[in-house]
C-alpha positions as CSV (number, residue, x, y, z in Angstrom):
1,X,0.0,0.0,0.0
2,X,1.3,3.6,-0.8
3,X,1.6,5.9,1.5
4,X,0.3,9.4,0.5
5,X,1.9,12.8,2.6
6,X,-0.3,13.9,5.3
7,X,-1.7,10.6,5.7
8,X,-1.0,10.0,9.3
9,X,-2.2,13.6,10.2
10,X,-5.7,12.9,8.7
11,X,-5.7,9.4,10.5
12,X,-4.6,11.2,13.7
13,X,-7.8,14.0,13.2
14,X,-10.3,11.0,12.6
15,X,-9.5,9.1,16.0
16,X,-9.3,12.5,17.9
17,X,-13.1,13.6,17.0
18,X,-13.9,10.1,17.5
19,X,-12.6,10.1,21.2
20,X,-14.4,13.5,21.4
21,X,-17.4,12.3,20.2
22,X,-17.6,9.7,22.6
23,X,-16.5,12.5,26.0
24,X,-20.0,14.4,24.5
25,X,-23.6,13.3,25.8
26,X,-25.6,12.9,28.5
27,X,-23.5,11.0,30.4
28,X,-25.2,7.1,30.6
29,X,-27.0,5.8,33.6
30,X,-25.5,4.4,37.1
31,X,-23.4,1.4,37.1
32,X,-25.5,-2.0,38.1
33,X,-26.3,-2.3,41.8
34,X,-24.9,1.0,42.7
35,X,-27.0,3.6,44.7
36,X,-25.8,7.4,44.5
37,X,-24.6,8.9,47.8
38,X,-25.9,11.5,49.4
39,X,-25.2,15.2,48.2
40,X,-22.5,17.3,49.5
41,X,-23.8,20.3,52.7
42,X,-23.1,22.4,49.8
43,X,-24.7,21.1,47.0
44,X,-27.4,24.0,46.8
45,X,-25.3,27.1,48.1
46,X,-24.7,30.2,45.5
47,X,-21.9,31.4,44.5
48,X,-21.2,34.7,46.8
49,X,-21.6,37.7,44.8
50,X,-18.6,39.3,43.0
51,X,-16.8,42.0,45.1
52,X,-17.5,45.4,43.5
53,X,-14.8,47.3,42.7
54,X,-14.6,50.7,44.1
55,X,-15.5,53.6,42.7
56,X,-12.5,55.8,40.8
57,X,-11.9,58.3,42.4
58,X,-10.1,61.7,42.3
59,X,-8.3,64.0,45.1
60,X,-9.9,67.5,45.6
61,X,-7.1,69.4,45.0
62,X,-6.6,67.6,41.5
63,X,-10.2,68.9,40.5
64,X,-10.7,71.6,38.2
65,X,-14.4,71.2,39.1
66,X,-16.1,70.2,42.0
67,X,-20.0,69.5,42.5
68,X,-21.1,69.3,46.4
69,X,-24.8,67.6,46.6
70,X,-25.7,67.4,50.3
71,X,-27.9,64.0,51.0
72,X,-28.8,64.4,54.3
73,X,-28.8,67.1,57.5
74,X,-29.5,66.5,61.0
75,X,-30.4,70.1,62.4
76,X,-29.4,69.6,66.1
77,X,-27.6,70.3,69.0
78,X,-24.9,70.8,66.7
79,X,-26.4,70.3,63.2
80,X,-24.8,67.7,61.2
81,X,-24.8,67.9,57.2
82,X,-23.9,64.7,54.9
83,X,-22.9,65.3,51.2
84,X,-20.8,63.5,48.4
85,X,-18.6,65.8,46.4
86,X,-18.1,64.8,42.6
87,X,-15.5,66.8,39.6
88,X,-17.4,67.2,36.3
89,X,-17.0,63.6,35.3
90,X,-18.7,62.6,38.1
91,X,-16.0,60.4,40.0
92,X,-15.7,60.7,43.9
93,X,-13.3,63.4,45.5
94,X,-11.2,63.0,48.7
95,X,-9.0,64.6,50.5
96,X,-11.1,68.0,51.0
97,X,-10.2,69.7,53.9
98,X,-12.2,71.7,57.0
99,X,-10.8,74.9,55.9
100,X,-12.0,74.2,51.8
101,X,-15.3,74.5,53.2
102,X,-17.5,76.8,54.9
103,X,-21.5,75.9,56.0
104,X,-24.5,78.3,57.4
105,X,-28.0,77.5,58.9
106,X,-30.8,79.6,58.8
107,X,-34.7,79.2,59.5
108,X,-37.1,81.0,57.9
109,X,-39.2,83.1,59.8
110,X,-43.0,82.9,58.4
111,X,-44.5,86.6,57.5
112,X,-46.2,88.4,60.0
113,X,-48.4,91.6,60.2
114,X,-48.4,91.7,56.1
115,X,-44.6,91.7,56.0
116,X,-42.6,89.2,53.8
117,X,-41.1,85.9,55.4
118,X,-37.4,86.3,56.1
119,X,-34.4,84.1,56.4
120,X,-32.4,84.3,59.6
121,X,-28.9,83.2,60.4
122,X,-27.8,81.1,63.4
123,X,-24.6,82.0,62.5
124,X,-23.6,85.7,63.2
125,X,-20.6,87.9,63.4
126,X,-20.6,91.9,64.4
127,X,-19.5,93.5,61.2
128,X,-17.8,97.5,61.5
129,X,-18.6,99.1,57.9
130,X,-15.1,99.2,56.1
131,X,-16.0,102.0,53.8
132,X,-17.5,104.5,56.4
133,X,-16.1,103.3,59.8
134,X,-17.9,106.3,61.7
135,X,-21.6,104.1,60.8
136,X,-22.4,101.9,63.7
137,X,-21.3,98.0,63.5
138,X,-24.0,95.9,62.5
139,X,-24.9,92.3,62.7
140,X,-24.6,90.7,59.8
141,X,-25.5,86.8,58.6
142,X,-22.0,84.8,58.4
143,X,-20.7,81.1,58.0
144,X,-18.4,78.8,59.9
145,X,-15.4,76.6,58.7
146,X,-14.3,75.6,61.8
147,X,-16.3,72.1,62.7
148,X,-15.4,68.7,62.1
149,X,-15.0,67.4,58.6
150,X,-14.9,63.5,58.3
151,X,-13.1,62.3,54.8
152,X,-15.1,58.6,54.2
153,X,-12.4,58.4,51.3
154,X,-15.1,57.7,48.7
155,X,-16.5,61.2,48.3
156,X,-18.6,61.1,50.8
157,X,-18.3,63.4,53.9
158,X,-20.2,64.4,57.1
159,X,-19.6,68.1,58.6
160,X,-20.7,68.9,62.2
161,X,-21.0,72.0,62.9
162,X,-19.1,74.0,66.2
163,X,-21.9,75.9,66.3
164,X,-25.4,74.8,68.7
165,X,-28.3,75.8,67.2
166,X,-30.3,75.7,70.5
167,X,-27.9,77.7,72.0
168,X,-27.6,80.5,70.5
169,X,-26.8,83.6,72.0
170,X,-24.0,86.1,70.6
171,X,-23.7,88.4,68.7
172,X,-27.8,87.8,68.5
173,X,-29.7,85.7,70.4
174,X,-31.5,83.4,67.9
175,X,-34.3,81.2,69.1
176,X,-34.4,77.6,68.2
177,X,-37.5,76.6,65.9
178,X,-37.4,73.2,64.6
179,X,-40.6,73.3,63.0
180,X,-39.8,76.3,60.8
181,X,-38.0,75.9,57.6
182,X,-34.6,75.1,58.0
């Protein structure tokens, strides 16, 4: 018999999809006289769901942009604010500092006697006019920097303000009204 080139390679392919033809199907019933064991504990557990990557984020200070959105606020004895901070993509900013931001509180005061409602400030300071210095000091509606800023390192952050909203009594006195608008 002759041999032709590329013969053995052809014979070699035919036994190979035969071998894989016989790994495929359902694979047959149990041997004779053999009962299956029980399953393992695990048998119907689920696979735990994948860990989800954190979200990219950027430092504050690397930001040409950054969007504050407050999400929650506790007005209290102090008031505490939550809010995320975001750049213009929309990825999470760290690393902001107390003294990059400043916070106010105010109620508003409903109208009375046909006047207009008015915001007030808990947060006062006793300004002396720069321009004219001889006009008398006034009081003057003012923010604070100064309370505690908590980084949760995925642009998320929670302020508590120095200041005590039911306490508040210099330069004004400025009574606490939590059912006003706050």
């Amino acid at each position: 018999m002759e041999k032709r080139p590329g013969f053995e390679k052809v014979v070699v392919a035919i036994c190979f999809l035969i071998m894989l033809q016989g790994c495929s199907g359902g694979g047959g019933s149990s041997a004779p006289d053999v009962t299956p064991g029980p399953a393992p504990a695990n048998a119907n557990a689920t696979a735990p769901d994948p860990i989800a990557s954190p979200l990219p984020v950027n430092t504050y200070a690397s930001a040409s942009i950054a969007v504050a959105t407050i999400t929650a606020v506790n007005i209290g004895s102090p008031p505490v604010v939550d809010f995320t901070l975001v750049d213009e993509q929309g990825l999470a900013l760290t690393g902001l500092a107390t003294s990059n931001v400043r916070f106010t509180v105010a109620k508003l005061i409903p109208p009375a006697n046909g006047g207009s409602a008015a915001w007030q400030s808990y947060i006062n300071q006793t300004k002396t006019p720069t321009a004219v210095p001889s006009n008398s000091p006034a009081i003057q509606a003012t923010s604070e920097s100064g309370g505690t800023l908590v980084d949760n390192e995925d642009g998320t952050y929670r302020y508590t303000f120095i200041s005590d909203v039911t306490n508040i009594t210099t330069p004004i006195a400025v009574e606490y009204e939590p059912t006003l608008t706050h």
